[in-house]
N, CA, C and O of each residue as an XYZ file, in Angstrom:
268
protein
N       0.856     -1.174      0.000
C       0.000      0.000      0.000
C       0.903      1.239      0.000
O       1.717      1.543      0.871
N       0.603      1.932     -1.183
C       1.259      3.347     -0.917
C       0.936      4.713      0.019
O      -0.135      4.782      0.622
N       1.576      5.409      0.069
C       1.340      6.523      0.872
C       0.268      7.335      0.595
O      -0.243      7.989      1.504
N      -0.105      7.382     -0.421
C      -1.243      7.945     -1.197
C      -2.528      7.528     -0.916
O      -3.480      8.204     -0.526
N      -2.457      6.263     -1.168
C      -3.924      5.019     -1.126
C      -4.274      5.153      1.038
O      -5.356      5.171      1.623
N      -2.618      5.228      1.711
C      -3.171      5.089      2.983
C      -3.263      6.390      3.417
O      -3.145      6.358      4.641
N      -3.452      7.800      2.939
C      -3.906      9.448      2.749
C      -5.075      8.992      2.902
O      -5.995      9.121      3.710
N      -4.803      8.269      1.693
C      -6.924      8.415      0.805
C      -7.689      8.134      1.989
O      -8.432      8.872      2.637
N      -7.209      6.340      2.231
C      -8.121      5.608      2.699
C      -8.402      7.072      4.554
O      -9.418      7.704      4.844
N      -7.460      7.052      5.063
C      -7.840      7.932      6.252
C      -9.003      8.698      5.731
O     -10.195      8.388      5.740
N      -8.554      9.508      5.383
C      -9.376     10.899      4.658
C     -10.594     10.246      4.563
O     -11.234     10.282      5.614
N     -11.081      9.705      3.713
C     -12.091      8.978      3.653
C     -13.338      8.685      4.924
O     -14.540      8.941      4.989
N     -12.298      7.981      5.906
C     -13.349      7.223      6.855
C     -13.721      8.151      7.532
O     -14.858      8.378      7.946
N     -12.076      9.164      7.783
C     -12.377     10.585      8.473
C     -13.821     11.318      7.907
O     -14.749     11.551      8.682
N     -13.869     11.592      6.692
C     -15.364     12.239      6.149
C     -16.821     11.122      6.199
O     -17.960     11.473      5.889
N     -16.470      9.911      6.609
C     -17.501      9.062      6.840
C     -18.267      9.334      8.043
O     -19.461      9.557      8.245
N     -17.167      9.246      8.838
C     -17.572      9.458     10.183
C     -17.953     10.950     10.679
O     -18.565     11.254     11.704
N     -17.514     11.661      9.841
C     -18.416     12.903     10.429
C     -19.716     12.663      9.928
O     -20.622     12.463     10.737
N     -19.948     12.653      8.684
C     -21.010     12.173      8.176
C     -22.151     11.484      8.796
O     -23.343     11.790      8.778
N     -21.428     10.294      9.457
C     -22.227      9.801     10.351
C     -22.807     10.283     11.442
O     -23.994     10.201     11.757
N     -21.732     10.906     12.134
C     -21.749     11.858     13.220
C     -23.147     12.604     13.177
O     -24.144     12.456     13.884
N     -22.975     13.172     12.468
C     -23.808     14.475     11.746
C     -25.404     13.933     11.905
O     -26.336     14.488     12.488
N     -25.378     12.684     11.196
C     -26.938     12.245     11.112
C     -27.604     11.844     11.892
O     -28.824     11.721     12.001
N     -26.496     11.544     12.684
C     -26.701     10.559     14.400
C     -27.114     11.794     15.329
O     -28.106     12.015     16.024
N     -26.038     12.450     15.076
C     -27.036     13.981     16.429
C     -27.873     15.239     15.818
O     -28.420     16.206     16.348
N     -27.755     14.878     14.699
C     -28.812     15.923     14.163
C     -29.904     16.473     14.945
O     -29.953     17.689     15.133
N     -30.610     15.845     15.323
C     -31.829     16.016     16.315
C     -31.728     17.138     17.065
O     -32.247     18.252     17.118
N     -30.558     16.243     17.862
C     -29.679     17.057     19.609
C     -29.044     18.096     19.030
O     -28.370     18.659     19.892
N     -28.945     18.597     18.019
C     -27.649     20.028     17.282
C     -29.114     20.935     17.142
O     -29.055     22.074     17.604
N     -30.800     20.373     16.358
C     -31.443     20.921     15.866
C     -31.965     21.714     17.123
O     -31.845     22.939     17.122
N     -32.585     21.017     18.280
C     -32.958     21.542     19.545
C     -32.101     22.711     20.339
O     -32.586     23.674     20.932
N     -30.822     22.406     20.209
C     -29.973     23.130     20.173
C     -29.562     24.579     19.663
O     -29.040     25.624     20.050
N     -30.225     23.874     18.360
C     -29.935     25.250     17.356
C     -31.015     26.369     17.705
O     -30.749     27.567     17.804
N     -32.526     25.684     17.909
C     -33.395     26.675     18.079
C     -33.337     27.160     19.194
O     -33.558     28.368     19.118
N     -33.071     26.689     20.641
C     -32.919     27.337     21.517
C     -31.676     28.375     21.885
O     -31.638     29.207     22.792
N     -30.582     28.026     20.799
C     -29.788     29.489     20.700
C     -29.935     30.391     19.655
O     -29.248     31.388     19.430
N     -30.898     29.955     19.025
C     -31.684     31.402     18.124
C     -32.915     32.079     18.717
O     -33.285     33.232     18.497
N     -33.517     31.124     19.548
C     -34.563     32.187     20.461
C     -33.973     32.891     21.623
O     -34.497     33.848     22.194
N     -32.555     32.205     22.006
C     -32.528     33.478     23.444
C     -31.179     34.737     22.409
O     -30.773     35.781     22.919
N     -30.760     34.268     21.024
C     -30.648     35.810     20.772
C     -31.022     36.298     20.260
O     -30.428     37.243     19.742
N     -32.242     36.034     20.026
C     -33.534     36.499     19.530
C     -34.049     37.896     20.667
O     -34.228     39.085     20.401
N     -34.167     37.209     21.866
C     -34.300     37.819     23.001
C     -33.331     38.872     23.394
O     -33.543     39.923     23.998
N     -32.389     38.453     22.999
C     -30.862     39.202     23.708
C     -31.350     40.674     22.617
O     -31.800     41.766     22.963
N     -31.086     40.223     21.452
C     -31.427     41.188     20.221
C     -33.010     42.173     20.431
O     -33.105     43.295     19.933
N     -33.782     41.739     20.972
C     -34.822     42.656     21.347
C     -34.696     43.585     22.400
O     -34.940     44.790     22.461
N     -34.226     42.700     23.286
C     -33.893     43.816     24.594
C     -32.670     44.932     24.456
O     -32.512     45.889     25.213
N     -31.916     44.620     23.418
C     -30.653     45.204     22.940
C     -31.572     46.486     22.011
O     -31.317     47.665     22.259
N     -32.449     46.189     21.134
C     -32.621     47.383     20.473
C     -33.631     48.106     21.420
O     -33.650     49.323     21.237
N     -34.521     47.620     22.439
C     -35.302     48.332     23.128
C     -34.569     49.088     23.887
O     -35.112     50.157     24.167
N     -32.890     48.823     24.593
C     -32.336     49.506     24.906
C     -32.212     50.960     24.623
O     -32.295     52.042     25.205
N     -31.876     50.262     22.967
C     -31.264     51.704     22.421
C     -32.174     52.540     22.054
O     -32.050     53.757     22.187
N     -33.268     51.919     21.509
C     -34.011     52.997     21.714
C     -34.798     53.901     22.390
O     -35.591     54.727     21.936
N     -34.456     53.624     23.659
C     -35.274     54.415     24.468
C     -33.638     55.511     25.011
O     -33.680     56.604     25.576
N     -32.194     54.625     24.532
C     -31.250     55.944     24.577
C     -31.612     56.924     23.900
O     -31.517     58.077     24.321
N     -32.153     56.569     22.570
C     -31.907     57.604     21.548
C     -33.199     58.347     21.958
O     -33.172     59.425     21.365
N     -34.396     58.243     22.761
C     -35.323     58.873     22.610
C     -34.618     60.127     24.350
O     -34.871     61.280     24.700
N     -33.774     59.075     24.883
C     -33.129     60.454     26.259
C     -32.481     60.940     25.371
O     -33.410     60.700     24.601
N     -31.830     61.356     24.800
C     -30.752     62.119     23.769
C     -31.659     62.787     23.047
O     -31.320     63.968     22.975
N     -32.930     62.508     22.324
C     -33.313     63.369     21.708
C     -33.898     64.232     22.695
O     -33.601     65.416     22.534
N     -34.873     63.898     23.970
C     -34.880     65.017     25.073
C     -34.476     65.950     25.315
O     -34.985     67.049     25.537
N     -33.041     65.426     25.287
C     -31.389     66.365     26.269
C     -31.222     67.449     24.675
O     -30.965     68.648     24.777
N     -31.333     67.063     23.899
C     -30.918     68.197     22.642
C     -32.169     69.315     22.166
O     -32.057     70.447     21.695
N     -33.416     68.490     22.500
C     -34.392     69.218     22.250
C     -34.240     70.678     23.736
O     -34.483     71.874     23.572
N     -33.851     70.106     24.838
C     -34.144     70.634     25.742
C     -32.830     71.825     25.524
O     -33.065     73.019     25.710
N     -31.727     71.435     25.196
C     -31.007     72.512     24.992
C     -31.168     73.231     23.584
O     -30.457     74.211     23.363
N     -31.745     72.950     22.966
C     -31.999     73.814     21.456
C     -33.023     74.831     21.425
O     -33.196     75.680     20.550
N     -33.918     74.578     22.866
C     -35.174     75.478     22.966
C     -34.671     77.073     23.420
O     -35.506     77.967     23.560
């Protein structure tokens, strides 16, 4: 067996087995997945409600000095 053929063959089982990997926890990655897209989902709402209630003190503070 050459050096090449025993590359290949690794390489190979190596991409099998993720493969496998992959199909086997799919499920457990999917549950996963949605529950870290709903809390920065969350993170991301409370983040712009933040800001916008900065930008509405700032517009206050400028209105109040422009009068």
């Amino acid at each position: 067996m050459t050096n090449k053929k025993l590359i290949a063959g690794v390489l190979a089982g190596l991409a099998a087995g993720a493969v496998i990997s992959l199909l086997i926890s799919s499920r457990k990655h999917h549950s996963i997945s949605k529950k870290m897209l709903k809390r920065a989902n969350n993170v991301a709402d409370d983040l712009k409600g933040k800001f916008n209630e900065f930008v509405d003190r700032l517009e206050d503070k400028f209105h109040g000095i422009l009068k």
